[in-house]
N, C-alpha and C positions, 0 to 999 in steps of 0.2 A: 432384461431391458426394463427400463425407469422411464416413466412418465414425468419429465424435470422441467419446472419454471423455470426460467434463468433470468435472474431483472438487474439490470445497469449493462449499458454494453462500451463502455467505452477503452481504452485503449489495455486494460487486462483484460475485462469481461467477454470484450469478442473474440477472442483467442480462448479463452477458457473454454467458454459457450461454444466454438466451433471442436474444442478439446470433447468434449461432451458427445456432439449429435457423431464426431469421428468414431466413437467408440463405439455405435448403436444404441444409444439413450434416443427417445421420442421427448423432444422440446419443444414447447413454447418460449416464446422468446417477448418481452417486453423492456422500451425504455423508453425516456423522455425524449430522447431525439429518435422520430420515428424513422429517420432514416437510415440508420442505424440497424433497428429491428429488422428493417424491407432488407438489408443488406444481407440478412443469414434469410430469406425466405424460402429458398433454394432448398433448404434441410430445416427447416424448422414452421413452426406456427407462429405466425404473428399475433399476441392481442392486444388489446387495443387499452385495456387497462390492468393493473395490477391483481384488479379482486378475479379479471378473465383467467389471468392467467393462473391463478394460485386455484382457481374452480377447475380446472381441466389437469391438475398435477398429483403425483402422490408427495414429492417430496419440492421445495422449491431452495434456489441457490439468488441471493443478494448480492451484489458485489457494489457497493457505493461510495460514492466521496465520502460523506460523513456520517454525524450521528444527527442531526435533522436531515439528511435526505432521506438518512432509512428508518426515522418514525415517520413522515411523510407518507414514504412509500407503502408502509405496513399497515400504519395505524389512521392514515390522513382517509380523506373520500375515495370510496373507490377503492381503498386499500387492500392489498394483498389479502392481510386477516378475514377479508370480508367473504373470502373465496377459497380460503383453506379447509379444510374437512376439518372431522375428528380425526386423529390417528397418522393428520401428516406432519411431516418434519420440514421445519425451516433451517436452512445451514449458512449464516450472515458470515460473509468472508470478506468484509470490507474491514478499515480502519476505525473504527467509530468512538473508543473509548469504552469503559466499563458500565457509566451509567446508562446510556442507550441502547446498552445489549444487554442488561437485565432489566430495564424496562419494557422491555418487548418482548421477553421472553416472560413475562409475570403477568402483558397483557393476553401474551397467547396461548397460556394454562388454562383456563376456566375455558376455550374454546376446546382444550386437547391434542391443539396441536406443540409439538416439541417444538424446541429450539437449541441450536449448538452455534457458536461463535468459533469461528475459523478464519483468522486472519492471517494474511499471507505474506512471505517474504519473498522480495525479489520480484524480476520486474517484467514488460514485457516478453523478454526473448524467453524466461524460461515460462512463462503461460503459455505461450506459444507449445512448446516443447513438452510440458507438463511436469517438470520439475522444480517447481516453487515448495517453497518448505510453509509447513503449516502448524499452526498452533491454536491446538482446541479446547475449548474449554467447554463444558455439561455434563449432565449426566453420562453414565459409562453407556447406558444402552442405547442411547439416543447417536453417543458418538459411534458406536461399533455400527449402529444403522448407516451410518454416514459416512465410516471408511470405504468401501468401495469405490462411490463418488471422489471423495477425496483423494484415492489411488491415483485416479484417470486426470488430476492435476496436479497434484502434486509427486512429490520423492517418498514414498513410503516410509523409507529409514530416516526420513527428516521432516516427520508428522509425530507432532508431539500431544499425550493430550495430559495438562498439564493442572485441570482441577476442574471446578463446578462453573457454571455460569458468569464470565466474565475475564475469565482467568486468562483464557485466550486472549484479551483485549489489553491485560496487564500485561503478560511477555511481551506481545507485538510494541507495546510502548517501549519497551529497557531495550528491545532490539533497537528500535527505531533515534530512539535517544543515543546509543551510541554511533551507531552511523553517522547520524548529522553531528555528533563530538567530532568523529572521526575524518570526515570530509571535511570540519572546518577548518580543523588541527591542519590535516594536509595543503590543504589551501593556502591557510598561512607559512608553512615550510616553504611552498613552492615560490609562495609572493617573498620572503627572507631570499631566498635561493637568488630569485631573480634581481631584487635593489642592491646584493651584493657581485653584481655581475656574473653570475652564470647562466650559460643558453641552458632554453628552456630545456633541449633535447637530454642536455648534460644532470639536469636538477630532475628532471623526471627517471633517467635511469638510476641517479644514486638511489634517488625516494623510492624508485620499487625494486631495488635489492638491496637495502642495508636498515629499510624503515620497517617500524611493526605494524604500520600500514600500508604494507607492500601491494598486499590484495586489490586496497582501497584504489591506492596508485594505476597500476594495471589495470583496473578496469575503467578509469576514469584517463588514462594516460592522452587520449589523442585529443581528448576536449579540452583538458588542461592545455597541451599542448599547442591545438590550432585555434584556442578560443572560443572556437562554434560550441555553444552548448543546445541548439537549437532541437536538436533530435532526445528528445526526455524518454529516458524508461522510469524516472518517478521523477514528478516536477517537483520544482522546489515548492513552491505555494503549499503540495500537502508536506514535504516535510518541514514546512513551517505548524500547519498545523498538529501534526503526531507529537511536535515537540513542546505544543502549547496545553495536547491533554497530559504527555507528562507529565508535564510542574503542573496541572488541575490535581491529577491524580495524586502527586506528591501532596499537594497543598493538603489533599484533604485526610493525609497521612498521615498530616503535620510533621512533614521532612520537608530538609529544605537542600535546593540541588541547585548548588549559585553556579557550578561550570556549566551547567546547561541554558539557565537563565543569559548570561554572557553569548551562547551558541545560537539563544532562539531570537535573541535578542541579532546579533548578525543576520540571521537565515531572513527576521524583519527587516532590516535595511536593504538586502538585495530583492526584498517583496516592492519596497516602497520605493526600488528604482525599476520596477519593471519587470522583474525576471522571474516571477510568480510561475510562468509557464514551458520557462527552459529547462532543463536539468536541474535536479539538486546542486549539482559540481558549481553550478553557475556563482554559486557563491564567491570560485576564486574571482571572478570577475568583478562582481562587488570590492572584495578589498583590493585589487590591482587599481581599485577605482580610486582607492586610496593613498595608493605609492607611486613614486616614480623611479617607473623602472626603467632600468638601465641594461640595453642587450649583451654589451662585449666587456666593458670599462668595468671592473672590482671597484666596488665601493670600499672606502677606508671609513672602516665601522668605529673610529677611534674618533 
């Protein structure tokens, strides 16, 4: 049994963190919405701030929006670092990008506490489950310390550790960047489909047996479908932002990656109409917002 911090509790982290104290791990538990915290109090310790929590831990687990929430959290007042030992391990398993995750890990050297970057794929239901796939990036010893934990949430056979500090943050990006390709792409099949007159029912079965984003289809199929995209396992607003450190990261590659600029660029127009917090999928909404669709009637494309 692990003595684990666990800090961000929002709609992966409390399914994680409750992944955790099910196992027999002893947790504290810290977030910004305390209500949150009070909410796992039943199996866990509440503290009250970051540095509590990381004082009372051997190892502690991040899970946050971004790359300023988690220098904030780590490095801000109060922070995390302030309350970490020698000897313990930080395991940051948010999105954050490269520089924020080896910034923080180069502030929390000279304290002696480790740090490993594990960022995860997939969304709600399988944090719930504990079969999220995971991509880490540190030192080898730091991450073999950290497999265990990592087991009890994610798929072992789909834990990858993929280089030194950061590295974790670079895959999570090319994953993430394709997805949002891929859901846009679909998106606009489905809105084709539909101003050429075919029901929806009919455009969503061809697109998930004949498209090579069949997967994408299928899992996204009843939103497409009935519209609601209101129930989010990953909102769009962050896969706008995953897709904004992308091109950072390219930029600073000096690559350049114009189909996704074109992507992030959409994924912003359905930000800037609202949809920041619906699904990613929500996107088809945005461009049906553009077309006029037609339910029964074939359009004469000529």
């Amino acid at each position: 049994m692990t003595r684990v911090a666990f800090l961000g509790l929002g709609r992966m982290g409390a399914p994680m963190a409750g992944r955790l104290s099910h196992a027999g791990h002893d947790l504290v538990v810290w977030s910004r919405t305390q209500a949150r915290a009070e909410a796992l109090a039943d199996r866990a310790e509440v503290a009250a701030t970051p540095a509590e929590a990381g004082a009372k831990a051997e190892l502690a687990i991040t899970m946050l929006a971004d790359g300023a929430a988690l220098e904030a959290v780590v490095l801000g007042r109060d922070g995390l670092a302030d309350g970490l030992g020698s000897g313990t391990l930080l395991i940051d398993m948010s999105t954050v990008g490269m520089s924020p995750a080896r910034k923080v890990a180069k502030a929390l050297e000279p304290r002696g506490v480790g740090f490993v970057d594990a960022p995860v794929a997939g969304s709600v239901g399988p944090a719930g489950e504990g079969t999220l796939a995971i991509i880490v990036g540190g030192e080898r010893d730091m991450v073999e310390r950290a497999r265990p934990l990592l087991a009890v949430l994610g798929d072992p056979e789909r834990t990858w550790h993929v280089g030194p500090v950061g590295a974790g943050q670079a895959a999570k990006l090319m994953v993430n960047l394709v997805l949002g390709g891929v859901m846009a792409v679909v998106a606009e099949g489905f809105t084709l489909g539909r101003v050429l007159g075919l029901a929806p029912d009919d455009a969503l079965a061809v697109l998930a047996g004949a498209s090579v984003a069949a997967q994408t289809v299928r899992s996204k199929r009843e939103k497409l479908r009935s519209g609601d995209f209101g129930d989010a396992g990953f909102r769009l607003g962050l896969m706008h932002k995953d897709l904004l450190l992308a091109l950072d990261a390219a930029r600073m590659a000096r690559a350049s990656l114009p189909g996704t600029e074109r992507v992030a660029e959409l994924f912003a127009g359905a930000k800037g109409r609202g949809l920041a917090d619906q699904d990613y999928s929500a996107v088809a909404a945005y461009l049906a917002s553009m077309a006029p669709l037609m339910d029964n009637t074939p359009a004469d494309p000529s």
